[in-house]
C-alpha positions as CSV (number, residue, x, y, z in Angstrom):
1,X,14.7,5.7,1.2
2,X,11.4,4.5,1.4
3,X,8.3,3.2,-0.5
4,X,5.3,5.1,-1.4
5,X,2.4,2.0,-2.2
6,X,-0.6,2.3,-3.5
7,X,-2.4,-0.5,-1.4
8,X,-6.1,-0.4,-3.7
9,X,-6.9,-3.8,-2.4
10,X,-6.5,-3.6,1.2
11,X,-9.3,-4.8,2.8
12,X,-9.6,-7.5,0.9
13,X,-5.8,-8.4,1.2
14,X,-6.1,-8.4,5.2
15,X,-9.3,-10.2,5.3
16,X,-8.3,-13.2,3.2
17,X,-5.4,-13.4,5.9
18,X,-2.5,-11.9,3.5
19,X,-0.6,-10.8,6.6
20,X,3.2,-9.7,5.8
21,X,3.4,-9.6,2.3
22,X,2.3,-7.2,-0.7
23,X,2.3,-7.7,-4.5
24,X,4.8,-5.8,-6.2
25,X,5.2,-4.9,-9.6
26,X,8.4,-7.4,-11.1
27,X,9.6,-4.5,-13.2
28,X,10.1,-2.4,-10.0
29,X,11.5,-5.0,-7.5
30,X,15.2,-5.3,-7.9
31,X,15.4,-1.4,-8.6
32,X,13.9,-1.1,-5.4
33,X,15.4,-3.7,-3.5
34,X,19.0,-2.7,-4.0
35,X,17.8,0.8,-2.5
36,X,17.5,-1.0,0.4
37,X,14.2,0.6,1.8
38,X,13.3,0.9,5.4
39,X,9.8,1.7,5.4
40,X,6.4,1.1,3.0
41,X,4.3,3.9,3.2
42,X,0.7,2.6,2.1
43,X,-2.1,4.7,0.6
44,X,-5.8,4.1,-0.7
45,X,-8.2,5.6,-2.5
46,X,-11.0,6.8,0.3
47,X,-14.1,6.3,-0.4
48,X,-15.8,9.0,-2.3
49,X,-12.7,11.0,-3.3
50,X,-11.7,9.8,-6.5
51,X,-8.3,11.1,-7.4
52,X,-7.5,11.7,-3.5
53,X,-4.9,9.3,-1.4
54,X,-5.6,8.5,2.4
55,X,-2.7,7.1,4.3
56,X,-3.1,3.8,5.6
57,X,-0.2,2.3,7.2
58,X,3.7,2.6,7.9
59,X,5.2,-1.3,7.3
60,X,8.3,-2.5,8.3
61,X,10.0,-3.5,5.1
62,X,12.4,-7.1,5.5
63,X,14.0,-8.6,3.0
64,X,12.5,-12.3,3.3
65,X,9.3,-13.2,5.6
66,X,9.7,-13.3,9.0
67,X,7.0,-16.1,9.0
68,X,5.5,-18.9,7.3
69,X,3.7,-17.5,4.2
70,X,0.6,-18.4,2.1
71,X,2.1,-16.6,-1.0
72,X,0.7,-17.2,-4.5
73,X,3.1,-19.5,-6.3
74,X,5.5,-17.0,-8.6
75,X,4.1,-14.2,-7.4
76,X,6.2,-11.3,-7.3
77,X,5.8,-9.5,-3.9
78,X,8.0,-7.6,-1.0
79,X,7.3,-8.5,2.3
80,X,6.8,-6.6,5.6
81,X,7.0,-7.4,9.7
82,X,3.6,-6.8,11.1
83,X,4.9,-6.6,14.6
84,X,6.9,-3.6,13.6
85,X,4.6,-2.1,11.9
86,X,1.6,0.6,12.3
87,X,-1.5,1.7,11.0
88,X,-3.4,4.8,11.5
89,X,-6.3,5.7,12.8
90,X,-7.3,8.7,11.9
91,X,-6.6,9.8,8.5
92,X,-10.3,9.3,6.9
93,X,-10.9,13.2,7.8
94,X,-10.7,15.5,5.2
95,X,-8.1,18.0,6.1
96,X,-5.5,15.1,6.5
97,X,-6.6,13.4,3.3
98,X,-6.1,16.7,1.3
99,X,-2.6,17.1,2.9
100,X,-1.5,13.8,1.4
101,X,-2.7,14.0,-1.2
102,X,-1.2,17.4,-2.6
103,X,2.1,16.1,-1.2
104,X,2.0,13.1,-3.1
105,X,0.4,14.7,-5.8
106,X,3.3,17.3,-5.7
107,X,5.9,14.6,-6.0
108,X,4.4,11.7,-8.3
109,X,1.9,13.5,-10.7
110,X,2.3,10.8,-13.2
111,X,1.5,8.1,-11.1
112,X,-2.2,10.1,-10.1
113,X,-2.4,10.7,-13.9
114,X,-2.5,6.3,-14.4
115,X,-4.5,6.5,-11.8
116,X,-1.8,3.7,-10.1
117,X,-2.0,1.2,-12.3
118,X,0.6,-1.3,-13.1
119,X,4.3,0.1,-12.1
120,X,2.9,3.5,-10.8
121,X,1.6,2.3,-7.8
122,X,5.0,1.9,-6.3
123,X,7.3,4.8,-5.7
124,X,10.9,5.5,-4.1
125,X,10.3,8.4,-1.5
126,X,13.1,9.9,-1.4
127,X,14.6,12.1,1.9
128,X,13.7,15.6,1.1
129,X,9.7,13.8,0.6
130,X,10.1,11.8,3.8
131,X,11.4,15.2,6.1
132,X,8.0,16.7,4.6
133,X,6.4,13.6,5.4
134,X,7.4,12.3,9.0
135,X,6.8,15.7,11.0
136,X,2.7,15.9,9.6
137,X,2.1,12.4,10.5
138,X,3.9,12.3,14.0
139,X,0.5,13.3,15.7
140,X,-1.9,11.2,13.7
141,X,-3.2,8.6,15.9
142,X,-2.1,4.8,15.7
143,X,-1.8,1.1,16.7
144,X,0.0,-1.5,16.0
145,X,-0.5,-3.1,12.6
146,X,-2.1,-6.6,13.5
147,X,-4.9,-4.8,15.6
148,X,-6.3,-3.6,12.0
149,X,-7.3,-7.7,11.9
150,X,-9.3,-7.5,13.9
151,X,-11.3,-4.6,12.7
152,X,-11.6,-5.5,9.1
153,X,-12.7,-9.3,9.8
154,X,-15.9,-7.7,12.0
């Protein structure tokens, strides 16, 4: 199992140097947790396409940082290894952001239908979802997760 997130704050996230962590919703963490995940799947919004998810990112999911963190005091949050992790590239084109977002529309119409507020901006994606999943995005273009500092701080 994995996690579908619905990351609406990224660029601000990663440019205040939240690195390895994400917020989570409390309700949702020990359901999730004692799943076990492997992976965080994280979305937007792109700009201009209200209602439409973009893929972002495929995170490493650990159980306990693997550094140092500045996390917010009682915050309720999962955490991720950024050396294990990726982010793509090149899924700002149309065509790609249309194909995510019928297949997560497909599987998780309630969550569009909040809009991904509160407890619906985290989801388990399940195997039959992650064997649609894995073969589209095997040819979208990526690098490795801390490289995306660099981008957003410039």
């Amino acid at each position: 199992m994995d996690i579908f997130y619905y990351w609406k704050d990224y660029e601000s996230h990663l440019k205040a140097g939240a690195l390895g962590w994400l917020h989570f919703p409390r309700a949702k963490l020990a359901e999730i947790k004692g799943r076990h995940p492997d992976w965080i799947w994280a979305f937007k919004q792109p700009a201009r396409r209200k209602g439409d998810v973009q893929l972002l990112a495929r995170l490493r999911w650990i159980d306990a940082p693997a550094t140092k963190l500045a996390v917010e005091k009682d915050a309720s949050v999962i955490y991720y290894d950024p050396s294990e992790s990726l982010l793509f590239t090149d899924t700002d084109d149309d065509q790609k952001i249309s194909e995510m977002t019928s297949m997560m529309r497909s599987r998780f119409p309630n969550a569009f239908g909040v809009n991904f507020r509160g407890d619906a901006r985290v989801q388990a994606m399940e195997a039959d979802l992650l064997a649609q999943l894995r073969p589209k995005v095997a040819t979208y273009a990526t690098e490795p997760f801390p490289g995306s500092l660099i981008a957003v701080a410039s």
